[in-house]
CHARMM-style PDB file with segment names, atoms N, HN, CA, C and O in Angstrom:
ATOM      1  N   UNK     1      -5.764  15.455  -2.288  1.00  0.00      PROA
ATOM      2  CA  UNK     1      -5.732  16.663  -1.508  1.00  0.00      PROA
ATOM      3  C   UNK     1      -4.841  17.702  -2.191  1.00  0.00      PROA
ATOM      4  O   UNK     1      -5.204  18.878  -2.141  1.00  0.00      PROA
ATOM      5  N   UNK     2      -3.564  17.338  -2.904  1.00  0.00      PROA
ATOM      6  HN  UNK     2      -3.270  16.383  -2.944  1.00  0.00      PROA
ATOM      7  CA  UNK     2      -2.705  18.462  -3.264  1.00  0.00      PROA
ATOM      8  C   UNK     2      -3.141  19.018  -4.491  1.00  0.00      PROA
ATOM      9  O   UNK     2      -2.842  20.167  -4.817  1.00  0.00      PROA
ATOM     10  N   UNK     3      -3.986  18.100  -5.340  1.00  0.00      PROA
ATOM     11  HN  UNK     3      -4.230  17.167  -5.075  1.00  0.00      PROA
ATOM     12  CA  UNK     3      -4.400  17.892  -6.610  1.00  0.00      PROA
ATOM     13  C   UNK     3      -5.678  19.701  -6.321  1.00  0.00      PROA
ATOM     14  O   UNK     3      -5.667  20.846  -6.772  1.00  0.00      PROA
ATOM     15  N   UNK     4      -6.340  19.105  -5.579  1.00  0.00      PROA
ATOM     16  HN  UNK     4      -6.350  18.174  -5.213  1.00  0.00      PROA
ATOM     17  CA  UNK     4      -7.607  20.110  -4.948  1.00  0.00      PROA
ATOM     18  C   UNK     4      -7.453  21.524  -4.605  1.00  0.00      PROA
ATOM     19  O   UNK     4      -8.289  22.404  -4.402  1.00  0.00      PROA
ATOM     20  N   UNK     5      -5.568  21.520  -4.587  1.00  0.00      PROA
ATOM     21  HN  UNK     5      -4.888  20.805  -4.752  1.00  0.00      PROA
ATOM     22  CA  UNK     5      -5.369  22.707  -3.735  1.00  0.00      PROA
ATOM     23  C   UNK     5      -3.980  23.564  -4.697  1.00  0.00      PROA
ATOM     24  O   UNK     5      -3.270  24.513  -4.362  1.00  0.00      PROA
ATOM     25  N   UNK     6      -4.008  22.715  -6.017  1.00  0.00      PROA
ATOM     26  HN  UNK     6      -4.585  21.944  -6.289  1.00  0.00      PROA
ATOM     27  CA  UNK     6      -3.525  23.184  -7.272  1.00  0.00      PROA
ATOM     28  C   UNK     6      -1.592  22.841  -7.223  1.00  0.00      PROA
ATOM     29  O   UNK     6      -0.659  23.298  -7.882  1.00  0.00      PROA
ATOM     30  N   UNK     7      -1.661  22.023  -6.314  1.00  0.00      PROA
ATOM     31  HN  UNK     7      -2.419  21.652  -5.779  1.00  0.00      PROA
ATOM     32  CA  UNK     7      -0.042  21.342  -6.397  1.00  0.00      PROA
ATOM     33  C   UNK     7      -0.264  20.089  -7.226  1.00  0.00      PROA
ATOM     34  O   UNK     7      -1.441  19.809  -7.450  1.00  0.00      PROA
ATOM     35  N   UNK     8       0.491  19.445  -7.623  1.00  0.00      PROA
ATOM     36  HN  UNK     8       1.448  19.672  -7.442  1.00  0.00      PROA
ATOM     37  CA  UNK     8       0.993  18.038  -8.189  1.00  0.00      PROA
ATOM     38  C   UNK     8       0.717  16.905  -7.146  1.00  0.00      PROA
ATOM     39  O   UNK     8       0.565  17.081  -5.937  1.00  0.00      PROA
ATOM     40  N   UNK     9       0.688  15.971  -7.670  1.00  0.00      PROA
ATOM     41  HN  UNK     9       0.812  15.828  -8.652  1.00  0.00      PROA
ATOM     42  CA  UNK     9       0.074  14.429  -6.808  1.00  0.00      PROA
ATOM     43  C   UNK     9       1.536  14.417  -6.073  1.00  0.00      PROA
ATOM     44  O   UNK     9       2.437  15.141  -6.495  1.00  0.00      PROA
ATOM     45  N   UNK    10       1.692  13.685  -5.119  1.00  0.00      PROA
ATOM     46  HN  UNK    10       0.960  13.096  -4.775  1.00  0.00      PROA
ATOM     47  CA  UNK    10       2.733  13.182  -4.376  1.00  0.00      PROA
ATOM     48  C   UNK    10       3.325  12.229  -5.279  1.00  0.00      PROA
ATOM     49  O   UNK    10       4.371  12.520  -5.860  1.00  0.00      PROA
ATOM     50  N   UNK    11       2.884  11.366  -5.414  1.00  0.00      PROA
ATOM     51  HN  UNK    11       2.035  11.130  -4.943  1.00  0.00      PROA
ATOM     52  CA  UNK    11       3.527   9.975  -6.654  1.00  0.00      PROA
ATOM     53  C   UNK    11       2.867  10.211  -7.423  1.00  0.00      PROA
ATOM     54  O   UNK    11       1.709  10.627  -7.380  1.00  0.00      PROA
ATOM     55  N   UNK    12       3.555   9.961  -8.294  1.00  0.00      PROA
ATOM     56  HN  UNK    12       4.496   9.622  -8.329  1.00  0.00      PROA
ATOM     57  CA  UNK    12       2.871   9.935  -9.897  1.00  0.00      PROA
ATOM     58  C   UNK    12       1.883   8.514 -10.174  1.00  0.00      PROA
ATOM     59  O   UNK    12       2.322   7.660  -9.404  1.00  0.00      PROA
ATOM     60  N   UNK    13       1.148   8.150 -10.681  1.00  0.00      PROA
ATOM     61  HN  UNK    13       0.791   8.844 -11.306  1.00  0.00      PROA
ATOM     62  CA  UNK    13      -0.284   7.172 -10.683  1.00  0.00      PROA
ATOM     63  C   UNK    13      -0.023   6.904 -11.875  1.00  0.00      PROA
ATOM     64  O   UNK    13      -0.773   7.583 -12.577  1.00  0.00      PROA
ATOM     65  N   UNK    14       0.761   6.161 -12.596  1.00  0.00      PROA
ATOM     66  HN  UNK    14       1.370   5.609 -12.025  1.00  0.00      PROA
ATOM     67  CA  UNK    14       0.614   5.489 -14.010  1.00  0.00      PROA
ATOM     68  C   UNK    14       0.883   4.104 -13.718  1.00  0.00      PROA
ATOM     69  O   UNK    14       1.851   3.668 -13.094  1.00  0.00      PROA
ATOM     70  N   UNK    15      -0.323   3.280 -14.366  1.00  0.00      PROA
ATOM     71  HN  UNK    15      -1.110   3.634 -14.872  1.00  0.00      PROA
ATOM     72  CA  UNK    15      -0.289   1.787 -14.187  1.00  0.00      PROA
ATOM     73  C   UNK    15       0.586   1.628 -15.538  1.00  0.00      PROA
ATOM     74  O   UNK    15       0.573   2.465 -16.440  1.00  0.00      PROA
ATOM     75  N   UNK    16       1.414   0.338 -15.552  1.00  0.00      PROA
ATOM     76  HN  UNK    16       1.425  -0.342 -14.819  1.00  0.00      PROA
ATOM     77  CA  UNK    16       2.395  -0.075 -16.713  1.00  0.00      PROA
ATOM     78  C   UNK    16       1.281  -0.861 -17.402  1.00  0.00      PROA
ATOM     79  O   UNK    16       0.228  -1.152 -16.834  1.00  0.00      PROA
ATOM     80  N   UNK    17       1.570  -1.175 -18.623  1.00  0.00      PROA
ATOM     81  HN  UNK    17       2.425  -0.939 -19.084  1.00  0.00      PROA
ATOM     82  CA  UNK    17       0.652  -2.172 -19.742  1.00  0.00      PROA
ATOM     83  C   UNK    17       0.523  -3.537 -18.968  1.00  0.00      PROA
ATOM     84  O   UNK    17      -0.596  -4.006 -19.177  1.00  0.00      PROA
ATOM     85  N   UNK    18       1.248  -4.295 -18.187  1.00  0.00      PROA
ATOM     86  HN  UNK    18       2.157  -3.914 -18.017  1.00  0.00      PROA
ATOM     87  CA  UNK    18       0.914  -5.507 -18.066  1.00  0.00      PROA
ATOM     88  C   UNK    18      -0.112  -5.300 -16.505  1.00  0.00      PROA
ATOM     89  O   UNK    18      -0.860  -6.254 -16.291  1.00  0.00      PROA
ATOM     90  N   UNK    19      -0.150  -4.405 -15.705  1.00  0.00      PROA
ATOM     91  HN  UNK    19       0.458  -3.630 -15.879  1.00  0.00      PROA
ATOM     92  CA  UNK    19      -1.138  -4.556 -14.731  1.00  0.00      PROA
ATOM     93  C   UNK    19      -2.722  -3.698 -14.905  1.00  0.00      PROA
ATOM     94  O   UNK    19      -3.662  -3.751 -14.111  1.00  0.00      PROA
ATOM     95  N   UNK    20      -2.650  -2.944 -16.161  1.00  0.00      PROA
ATOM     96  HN  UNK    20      -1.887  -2.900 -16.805  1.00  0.00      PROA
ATOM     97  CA  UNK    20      -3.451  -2.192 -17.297  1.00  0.00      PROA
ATOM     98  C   UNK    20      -4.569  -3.765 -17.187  1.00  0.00      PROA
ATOM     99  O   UNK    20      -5.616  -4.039 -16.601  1.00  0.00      PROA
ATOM    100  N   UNK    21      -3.380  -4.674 -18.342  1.00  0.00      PROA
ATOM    101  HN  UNK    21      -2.529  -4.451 -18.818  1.00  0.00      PROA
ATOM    102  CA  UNK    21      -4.072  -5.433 -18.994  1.00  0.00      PROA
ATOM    103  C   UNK    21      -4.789  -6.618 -18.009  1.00  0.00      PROA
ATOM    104  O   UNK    21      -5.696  -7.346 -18.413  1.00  0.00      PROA
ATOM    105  N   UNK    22      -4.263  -6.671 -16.758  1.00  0.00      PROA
ATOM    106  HN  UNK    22      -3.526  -6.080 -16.430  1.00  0.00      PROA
ATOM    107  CA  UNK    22      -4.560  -7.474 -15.492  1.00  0.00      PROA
ATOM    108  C   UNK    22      -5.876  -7.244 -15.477  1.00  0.00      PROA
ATOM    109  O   UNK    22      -6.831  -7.977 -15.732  1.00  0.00      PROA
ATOM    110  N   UNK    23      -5.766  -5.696 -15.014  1.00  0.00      PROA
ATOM    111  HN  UNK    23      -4.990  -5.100 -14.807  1.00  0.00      PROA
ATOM    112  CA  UNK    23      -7.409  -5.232 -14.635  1.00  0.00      PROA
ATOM    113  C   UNK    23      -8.671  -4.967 -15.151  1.00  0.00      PROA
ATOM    114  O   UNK    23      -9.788  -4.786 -14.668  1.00  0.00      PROA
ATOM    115  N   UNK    24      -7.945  -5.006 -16.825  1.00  0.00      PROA
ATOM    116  HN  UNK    24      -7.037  -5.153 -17.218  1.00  0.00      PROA
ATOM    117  CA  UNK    24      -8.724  -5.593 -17.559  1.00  0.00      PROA
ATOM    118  C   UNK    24      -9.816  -6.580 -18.106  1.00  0.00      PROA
ATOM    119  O   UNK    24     -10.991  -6.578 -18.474  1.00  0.00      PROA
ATOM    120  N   UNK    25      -8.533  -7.591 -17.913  1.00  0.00      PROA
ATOM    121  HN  UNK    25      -7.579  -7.592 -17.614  1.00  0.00      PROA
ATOM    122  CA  UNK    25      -8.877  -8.940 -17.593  1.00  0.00      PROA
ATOM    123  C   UNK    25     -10.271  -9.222 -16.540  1.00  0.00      PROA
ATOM    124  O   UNK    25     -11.402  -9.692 -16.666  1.00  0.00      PROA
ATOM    125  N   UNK    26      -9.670  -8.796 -15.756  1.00  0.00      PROA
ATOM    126  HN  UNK    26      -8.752  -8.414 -15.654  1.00  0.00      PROA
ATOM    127  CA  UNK    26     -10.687  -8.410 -14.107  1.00  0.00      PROA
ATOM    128  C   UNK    26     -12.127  -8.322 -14.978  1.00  0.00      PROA
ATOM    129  O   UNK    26     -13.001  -9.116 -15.325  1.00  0.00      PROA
ATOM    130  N   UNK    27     -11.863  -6.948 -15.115  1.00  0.00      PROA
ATOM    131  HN  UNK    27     -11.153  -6.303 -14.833  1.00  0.00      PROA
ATOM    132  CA  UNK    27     -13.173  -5.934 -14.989  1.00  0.00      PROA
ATOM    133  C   UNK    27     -14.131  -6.581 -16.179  1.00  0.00      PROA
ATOM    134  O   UNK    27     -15.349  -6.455 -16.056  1.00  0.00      PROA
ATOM    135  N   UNK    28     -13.555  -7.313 -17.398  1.00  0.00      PROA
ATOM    136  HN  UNK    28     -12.566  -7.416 -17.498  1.00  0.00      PROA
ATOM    137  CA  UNK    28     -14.303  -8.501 -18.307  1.00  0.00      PROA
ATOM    138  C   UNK    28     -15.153  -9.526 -17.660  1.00  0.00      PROA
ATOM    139  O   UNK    28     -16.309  -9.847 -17.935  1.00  0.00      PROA
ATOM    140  N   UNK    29     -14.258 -10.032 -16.633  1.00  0.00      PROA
ATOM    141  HN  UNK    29     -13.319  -9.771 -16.409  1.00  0.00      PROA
ATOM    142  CA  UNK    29     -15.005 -11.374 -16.474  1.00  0.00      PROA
ATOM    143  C   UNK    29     -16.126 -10.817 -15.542  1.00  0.00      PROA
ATOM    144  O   UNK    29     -17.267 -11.273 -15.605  1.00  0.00      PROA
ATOM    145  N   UNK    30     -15.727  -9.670 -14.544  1.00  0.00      PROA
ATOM    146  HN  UNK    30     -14.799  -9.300 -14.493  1.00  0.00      PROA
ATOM    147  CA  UNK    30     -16.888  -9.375 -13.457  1.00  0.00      PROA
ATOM    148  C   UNK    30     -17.949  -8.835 -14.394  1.00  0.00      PROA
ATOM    149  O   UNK    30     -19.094  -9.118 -14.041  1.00  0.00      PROA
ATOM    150  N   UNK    31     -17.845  -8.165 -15.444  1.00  0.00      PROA
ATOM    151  HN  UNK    31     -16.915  -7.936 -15.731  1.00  0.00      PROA
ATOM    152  CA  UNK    31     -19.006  -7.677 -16.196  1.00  0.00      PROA
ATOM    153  C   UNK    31     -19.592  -8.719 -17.157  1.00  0.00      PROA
ATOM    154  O   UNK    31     -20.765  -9.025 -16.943  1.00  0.00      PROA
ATOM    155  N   UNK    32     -19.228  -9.063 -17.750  1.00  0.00      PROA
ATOM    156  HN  UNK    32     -18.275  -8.815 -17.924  1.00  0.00      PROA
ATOM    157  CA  UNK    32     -19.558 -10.270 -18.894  1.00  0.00      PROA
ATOM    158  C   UNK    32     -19.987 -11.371 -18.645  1.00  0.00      PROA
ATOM    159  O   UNK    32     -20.777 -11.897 -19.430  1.00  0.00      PROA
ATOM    160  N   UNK    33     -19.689 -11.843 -17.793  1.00  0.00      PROA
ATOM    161  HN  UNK    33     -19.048 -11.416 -17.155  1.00  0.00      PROA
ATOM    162  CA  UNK    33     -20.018 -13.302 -16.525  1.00  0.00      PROA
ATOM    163  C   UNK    33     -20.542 -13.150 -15.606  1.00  0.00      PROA
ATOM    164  O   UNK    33     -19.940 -13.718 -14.694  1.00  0.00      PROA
ATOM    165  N   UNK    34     -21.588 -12.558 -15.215  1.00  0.00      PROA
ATOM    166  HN  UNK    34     -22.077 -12.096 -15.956  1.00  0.00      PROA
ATOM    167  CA  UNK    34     -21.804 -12.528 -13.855  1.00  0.00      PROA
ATOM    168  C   UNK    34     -22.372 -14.024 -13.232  1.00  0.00      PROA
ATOM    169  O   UNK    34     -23.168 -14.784 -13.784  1.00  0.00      PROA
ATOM    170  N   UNK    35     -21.766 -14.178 -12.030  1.00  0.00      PROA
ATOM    171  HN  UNK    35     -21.120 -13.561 -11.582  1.00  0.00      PROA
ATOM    172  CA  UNK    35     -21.984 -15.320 -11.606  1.00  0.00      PROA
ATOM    173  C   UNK    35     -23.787 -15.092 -10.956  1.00  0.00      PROA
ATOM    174  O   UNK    35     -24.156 -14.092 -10.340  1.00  0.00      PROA
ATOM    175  N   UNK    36     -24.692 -16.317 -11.308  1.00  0.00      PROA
ATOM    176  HN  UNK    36     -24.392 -17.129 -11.808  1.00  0.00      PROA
ATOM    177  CA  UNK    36     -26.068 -16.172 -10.707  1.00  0.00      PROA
ATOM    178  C   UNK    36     -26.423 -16.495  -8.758  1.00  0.00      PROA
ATOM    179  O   UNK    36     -25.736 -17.452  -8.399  1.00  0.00      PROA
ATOM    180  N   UNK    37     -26.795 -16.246  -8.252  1.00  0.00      PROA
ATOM    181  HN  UNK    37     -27.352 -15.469  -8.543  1.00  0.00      PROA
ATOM    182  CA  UNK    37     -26.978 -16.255  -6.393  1.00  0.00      PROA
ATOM    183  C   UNK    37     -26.472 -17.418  -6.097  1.00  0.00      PROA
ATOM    184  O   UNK    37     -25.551 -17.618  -5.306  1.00  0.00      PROA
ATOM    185  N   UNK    38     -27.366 -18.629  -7.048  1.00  0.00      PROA
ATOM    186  HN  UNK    38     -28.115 -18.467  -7.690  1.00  0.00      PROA
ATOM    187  CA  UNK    38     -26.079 -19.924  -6.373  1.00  0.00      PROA
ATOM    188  C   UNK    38     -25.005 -19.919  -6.851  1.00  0.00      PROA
ATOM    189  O   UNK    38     -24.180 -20.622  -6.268  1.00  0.00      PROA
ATOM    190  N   UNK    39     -24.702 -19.426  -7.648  1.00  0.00      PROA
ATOM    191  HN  UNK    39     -25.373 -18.854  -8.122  1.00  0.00      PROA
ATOM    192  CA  UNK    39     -23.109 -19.969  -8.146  1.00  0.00      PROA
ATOM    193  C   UNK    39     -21.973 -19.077  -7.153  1.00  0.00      PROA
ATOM    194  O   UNK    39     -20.893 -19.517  -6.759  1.00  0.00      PROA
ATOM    195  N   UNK    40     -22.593 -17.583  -6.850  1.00  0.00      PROA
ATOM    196  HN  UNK    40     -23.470 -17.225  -7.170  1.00  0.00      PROA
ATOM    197  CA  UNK    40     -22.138 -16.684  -5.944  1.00  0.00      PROA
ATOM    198  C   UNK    40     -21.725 -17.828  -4.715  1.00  0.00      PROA
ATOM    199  O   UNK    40     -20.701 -18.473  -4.490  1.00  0.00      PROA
ATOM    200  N   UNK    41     -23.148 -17.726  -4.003  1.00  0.00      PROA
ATOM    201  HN  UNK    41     -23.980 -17.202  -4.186  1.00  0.00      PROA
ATOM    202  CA  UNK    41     -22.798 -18.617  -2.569  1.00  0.00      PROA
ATOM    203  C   UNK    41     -22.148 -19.946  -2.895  1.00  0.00      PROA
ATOM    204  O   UNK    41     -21.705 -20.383  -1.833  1.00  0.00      PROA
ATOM    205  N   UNK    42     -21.920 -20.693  -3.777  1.00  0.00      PROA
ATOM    206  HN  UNK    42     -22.279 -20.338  -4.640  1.00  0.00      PROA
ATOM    207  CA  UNK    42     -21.077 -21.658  -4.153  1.00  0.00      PROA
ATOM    208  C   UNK    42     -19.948 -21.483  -4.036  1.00  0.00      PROA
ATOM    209  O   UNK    42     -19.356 -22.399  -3.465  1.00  0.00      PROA
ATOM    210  N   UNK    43     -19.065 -20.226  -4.510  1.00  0.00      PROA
ATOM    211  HN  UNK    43     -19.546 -19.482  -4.973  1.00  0.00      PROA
ATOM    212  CA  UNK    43     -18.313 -19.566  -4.511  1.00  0.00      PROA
ATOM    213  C   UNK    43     -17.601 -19.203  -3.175  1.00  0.00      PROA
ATOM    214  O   UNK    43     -16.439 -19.145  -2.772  1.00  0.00      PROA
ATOM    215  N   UNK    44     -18.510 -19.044  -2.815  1.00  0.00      PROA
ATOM    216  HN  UNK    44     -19.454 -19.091  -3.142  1.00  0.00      PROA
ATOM    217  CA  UNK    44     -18.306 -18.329  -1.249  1.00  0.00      PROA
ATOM    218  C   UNK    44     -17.812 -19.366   0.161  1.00  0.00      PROA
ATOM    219  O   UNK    44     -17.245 -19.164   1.234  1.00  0.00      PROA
ATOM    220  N   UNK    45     -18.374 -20.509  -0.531  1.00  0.00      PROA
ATOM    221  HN  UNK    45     -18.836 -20.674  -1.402  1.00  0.00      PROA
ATOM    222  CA  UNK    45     -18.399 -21.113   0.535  1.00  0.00      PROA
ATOM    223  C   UNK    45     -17.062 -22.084   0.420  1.00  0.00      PROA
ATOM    224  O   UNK    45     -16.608 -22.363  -0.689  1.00  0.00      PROA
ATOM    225  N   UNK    46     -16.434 -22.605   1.701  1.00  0.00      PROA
ATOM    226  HN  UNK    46     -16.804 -22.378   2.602  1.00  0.00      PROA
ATOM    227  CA  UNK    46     -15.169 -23.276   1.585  1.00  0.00      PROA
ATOM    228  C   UNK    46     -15.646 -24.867   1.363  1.00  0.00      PROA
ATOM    229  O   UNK    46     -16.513 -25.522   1.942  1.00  0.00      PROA
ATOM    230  N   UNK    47     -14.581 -25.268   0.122  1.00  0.00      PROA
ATOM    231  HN  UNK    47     -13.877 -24.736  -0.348  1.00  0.00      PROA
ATOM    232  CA  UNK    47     -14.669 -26.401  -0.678  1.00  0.00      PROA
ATOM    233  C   UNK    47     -14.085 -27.711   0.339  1.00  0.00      PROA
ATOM    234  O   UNK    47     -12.906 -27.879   0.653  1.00  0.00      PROA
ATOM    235  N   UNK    48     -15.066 -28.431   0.681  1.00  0.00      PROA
ATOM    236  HN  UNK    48     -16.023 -28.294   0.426  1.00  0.00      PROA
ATOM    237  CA  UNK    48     -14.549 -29.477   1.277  1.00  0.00      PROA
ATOM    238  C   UNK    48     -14.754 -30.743   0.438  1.00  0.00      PROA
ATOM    239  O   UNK    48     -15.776 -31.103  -0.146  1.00  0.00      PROA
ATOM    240  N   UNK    49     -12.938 -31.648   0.545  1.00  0.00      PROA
ATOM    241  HN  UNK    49     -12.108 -31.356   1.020  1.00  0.00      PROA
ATOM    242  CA  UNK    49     -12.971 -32.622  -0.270  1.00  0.00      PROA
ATOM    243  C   UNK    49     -13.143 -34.033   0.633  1.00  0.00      PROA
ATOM    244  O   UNK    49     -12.744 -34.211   1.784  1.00  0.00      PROA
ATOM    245  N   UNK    50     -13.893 -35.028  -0.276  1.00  0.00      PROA
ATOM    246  HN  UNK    50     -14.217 -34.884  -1.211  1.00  0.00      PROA
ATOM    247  CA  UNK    50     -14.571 -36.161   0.290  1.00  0.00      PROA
ATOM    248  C   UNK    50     -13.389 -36.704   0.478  1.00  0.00      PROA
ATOM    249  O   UNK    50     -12.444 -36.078  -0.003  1.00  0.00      PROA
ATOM    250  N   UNK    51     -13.100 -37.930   1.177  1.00  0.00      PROA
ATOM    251  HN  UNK    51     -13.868 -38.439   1.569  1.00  0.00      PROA
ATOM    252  CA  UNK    51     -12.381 -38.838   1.422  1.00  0.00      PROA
ATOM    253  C   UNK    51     -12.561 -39.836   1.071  1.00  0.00      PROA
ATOM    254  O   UNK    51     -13.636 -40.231   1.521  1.00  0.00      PROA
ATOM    255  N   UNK    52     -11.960 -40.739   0.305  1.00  0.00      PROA
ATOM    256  HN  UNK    52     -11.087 -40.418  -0.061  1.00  0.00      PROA
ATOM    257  CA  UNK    52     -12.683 -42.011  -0.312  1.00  0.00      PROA
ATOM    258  C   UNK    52     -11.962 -43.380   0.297  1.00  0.00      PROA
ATOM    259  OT1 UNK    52     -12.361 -44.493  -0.045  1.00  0.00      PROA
TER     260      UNK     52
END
């Protein structure tokens, strides 16, 4: 809004190198890997462990 109306941001918006490189990280695997419909709903669903 202040940006729109020719003032300065309220906080300043600079990510540091290590949460840069976080979202990075991120934005690789969601693009490069995409998981296929079952592996999605596999995903999705809560992992219940057997009892032996």
């Amino acid at each position: 809004m202040n940006r729109s109306m020719g003032f300065g941001d309220l906080y300043p918006f600079d990510l540091v190198a290590r949460v840069r490189r976080k979202l990075g990280f991120v934005h690789d695997i969601v693009t490069h890997a995409p998981l296929t419909l079952e592996e999605q709903i596999a995903a999705a669903r809560p992992q219940i462990e057997e009892r032996t």
